[in-house]
C-alpha positions as a printed Julia matrix, in Angstrom:
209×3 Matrix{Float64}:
  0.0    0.0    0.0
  1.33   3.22  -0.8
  1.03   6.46   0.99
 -1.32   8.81   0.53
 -1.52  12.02  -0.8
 -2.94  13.31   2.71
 -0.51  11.58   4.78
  2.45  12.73   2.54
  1.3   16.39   2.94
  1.19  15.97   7.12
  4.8   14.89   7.1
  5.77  17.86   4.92
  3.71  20.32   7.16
  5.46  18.27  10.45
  8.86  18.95   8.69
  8.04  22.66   7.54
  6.97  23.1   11.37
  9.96  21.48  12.93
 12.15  23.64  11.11
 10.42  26.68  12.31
 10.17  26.22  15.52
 13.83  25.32  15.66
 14.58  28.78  13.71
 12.23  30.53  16.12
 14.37  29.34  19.31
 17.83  30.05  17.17
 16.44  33.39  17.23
 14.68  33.87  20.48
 17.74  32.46  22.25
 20.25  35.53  20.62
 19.64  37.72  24.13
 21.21  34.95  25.73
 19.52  35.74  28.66
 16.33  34.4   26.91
 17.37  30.73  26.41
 15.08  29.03  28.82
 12.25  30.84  27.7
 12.77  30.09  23.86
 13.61  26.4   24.92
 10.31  26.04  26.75
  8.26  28.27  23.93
  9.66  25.46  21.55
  9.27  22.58  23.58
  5.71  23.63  24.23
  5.13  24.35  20.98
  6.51  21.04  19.4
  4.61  18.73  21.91
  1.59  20.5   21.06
  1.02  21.73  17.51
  3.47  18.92  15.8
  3.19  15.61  18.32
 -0.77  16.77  19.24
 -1.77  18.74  16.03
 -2.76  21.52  18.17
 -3.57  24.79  18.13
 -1.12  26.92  15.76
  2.46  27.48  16.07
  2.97  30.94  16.5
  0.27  31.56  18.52
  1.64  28.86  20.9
  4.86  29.83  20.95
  4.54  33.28  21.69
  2.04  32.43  24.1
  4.12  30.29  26.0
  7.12  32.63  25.44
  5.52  35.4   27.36
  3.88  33.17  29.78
  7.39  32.14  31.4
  9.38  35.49  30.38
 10.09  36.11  33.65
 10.53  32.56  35.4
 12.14  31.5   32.35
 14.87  34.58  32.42
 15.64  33.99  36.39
 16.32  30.84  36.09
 18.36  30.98  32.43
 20.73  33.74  33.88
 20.91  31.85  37.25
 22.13  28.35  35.07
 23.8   30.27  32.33
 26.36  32.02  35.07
 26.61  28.9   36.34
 27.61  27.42  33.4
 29.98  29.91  32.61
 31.67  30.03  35.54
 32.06  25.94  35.43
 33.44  26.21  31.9
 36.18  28.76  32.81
 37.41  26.32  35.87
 37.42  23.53  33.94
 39.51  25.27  30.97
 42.32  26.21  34.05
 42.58  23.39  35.35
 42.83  21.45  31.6
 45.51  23.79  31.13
 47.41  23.74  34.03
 47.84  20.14  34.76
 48.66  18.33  37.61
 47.53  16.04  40.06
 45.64  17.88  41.65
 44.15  19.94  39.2
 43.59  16.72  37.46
 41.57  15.31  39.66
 39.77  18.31  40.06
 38.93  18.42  37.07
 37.16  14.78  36.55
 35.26  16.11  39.85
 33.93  19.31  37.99
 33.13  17.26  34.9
 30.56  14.92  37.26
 29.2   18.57  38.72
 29.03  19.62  34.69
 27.01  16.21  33.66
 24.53  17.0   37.04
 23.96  20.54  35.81
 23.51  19.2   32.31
 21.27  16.25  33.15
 18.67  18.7   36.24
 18.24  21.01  33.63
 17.49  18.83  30.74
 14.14  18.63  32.49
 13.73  22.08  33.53
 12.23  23.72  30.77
  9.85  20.62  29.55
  8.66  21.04  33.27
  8.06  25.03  32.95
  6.3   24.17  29.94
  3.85  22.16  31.43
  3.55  22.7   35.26
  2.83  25.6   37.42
  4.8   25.04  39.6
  7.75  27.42  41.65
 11.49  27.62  40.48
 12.5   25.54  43.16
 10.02  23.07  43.24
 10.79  22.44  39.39
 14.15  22.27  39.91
 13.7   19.51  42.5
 11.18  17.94  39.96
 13.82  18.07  37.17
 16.43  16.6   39.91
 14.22  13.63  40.56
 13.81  12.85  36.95
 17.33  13.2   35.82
 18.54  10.05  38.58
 15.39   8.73  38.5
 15.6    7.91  34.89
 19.16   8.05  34.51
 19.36   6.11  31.16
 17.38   7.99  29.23
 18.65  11.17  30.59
 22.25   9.79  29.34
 20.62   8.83  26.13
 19.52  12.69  26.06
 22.81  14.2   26.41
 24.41  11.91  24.03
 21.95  12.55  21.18
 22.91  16.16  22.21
 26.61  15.71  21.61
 26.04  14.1   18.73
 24.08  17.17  16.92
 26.87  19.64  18.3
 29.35  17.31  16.55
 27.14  17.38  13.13
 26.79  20.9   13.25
 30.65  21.57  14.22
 31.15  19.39  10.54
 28.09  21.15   8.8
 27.32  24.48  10.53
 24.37  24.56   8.05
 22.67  22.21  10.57
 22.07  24.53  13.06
 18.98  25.29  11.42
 17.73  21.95  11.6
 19.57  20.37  14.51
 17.37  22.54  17.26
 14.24  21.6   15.73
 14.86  17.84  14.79
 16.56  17.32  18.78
 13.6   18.99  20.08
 11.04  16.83  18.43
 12.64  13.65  19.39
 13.21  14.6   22.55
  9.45  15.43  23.39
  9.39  11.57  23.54
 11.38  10.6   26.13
 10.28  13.61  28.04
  6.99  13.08  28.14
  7.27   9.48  29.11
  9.09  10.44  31.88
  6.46  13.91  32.61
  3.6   11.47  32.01
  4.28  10.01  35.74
  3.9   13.12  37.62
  0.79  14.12  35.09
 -1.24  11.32  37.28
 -0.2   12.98  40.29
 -1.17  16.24  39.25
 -4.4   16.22  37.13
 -5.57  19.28  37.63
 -2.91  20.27  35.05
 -3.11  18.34  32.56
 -4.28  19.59  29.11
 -6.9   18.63  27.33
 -4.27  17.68  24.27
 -1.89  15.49  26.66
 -3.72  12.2   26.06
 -2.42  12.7   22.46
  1.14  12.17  22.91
């Protein structure tokens, strides 16, 4: 049986849309300061308009952008400072070796992997929960060790795009969109457990995913 002309257009229009939405957080994520709040805006948007067919996708994403502007900021500059700070330590000590430093080092790249793994949940969480900063990131915590193989699986697939579009920098315009969409998968098998606990906020499009 071959596939029909209806079917063939949905996958074009899924393909079209995961390309935009992945352009759309490319450019919402230039203020730096912004990049939780684009990565929830797409996440949002992906689970719902592509995975859910949904509602329309920049109507969602701008919804959801502005919704968490201000959650999304605090806790992007709190992580990206972080982050920066953590990079910088790790680049002295790679290149001033010793012993000590070495070891050091190996410690900083287990606190880099933690920081990695807590807030690969974060922003899948703002997307769908009301919830406080700190109760998220005691949500995302939880998830990251409590399914610690596919959170490794996660970060891996992540490497592996950086590497692609270090080799073909024209992939950064599809890379963001394409990890994104796989990764509502994963996610929301692991967000479907705490859905059941917390039914009141569930949307009406979850049981589509």
């Amino acid at each position: 049986m071959g596939i029909s002309e209806g079917k063939i257009s949905q996958i074009m229009g899924n393909i079209f849309d995961i390309i935009v939405i992945g352009i759309l957080w490319l450019l919402c994520s230039i203020p730096i300061i912004t990049l939780f709040v684009s990565t929830t805006a797409a996440y949002y948007t992906m689970a719902k308009v592509v995975r859910a067919g949904e509602g329309y996708l920049f109507s969602e994403f701008f919804k959801s952008f502005k919704l968490n502007l201000k959650q999304g900021i605090l806790a992007g500059t709190h992580y990206i400072i972080a982050g920066i700070i953590l990079a910088l330590d790790m680049i002295y000590l790679w290149n001033n070796r010793s012993q000590a430093n070495d070891t050091l080092f190996i410690i900083l790249c287990g606190v880099a992997f933690i920081l990695i793994s807590v807030n690969l949940y974060f922003c899948p969480m703002l997307s769908r929960f009301t919830k406080t900063t700190k109760e998220l990131l005691f949500t995302s915590s939880f998830s990251a060790f409590r399914y610690l193989p596919v959170t490794i699986g996660c970060i891996i697939v992540i490497a592996v795009f950086i590497f692609l579009i270090w080799l073909m920098p024209w992939m950064i315009f599809l890379a963001p969109g394409l990890f994104m969409y796989l990764f509502t998968y994963p996610s929301e098998f692991v967000m479907k457990h705490f859905m059941a606990k917390n039914s009141e906020e569930e949307q009406k499009w979850y049981d589509k995913l």
